[in-house]
C-alpha angles and dihedrals in degrees: 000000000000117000126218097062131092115268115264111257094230114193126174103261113061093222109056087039090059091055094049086071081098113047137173083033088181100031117050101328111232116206100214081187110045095152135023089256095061100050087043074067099047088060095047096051084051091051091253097116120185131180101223148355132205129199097270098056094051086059088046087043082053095047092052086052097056094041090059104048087052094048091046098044085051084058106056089046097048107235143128107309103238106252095215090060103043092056082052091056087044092059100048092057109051085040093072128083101203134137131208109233122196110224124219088254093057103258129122120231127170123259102204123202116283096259087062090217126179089248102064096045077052090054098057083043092053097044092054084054079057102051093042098042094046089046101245092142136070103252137063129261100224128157119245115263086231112118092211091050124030089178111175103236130175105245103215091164106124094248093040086225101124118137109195136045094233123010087206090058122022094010096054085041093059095043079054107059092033089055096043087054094056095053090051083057108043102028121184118262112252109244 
């Protein structure tokens, strides 16, 4: 793994993680990808190995990114999916020549072609958008709560009330602040 970069905010469900690669979208915006390299190591911590990646598919890696967050944070509003994103997401789909494998210890985990492109490791990436988005798992697609961030995640908790994308993060950060304001106005008495 490279240094130098901000750790990858990993979360349970591929989709919503990719597009965690920018984070604090209306805060300062961290790049979590900045070079094909890095995102060559994102992949790989999310079992989706490649062997290299140029310029160009960083830009289509980013896109689907986008696209994603667009198409996910419509759903959880509830509104129009964009039709831009979601052909995006389409093509990446159908782009991509991978195949699901069952381990002997009963995971799944994603064969991709032999060539091991970026495209295919895209693909997987775009076809879990598409079973969250169209609600073919059991969980919620909702936005964090947190005003710097706003990040579309898929809510699997038994009540579907959670608030922020990552409790370490956003959520740590809120209970933070909340807790800070308190103490400027109700400050301890000096002894």
């Amino acid at each position: 793994m490279r240094t130098g970069f901000p750790d990858f905010r990993l979360g349970s469900v591929l989709a919503t993680s990719f597009t965690g690669t920018l984070s604090e979208r209306h805060g300062e915006a961290v790049e979590r990808i900045p070079t094909p390299h890095r995102l060559i190591d994102w992949l790989a911590v999310n079992g989706l190995a490649v062997d290299s990646c140029t310029g160009a598919q960083l830009d289509l890696a980013r896109e689907l990114r986008e696209s994603i967050h667009a198409a996910a944070t419509a759903a959880a509003v509830q509104v129009a999916l964009p039709a831009p994103a979601v052909q995006v997401i389409n093509d990446c789909s159908v782009q991509g020549r991978a195949a699901a494998i069952l381990t002997p210890e009963g995971e799944r985990r994603w064969r991709l072609s032999s060539a091991s492109r970026v495209e295919d490791a895209l693909g997987v990436i775009a076809a879990d958008a598409i079973s969250i988005i169209a609600g073919e798992r059991d969980g919620k697609l909702a936005l964090c709560v947190s005003p710097t961030c706003q990040a579309a995640f898929f809510d699997t908790s038994q009540s579907r009330t959670r608030k922020w994308c990552d409790m370490n993060t956003c959520g740590n950060r809120q209970k933070k602040a909340r807790f800070n304001a308190n103490q400027r106005k109700n400050p301890r008495p000096a002894k």
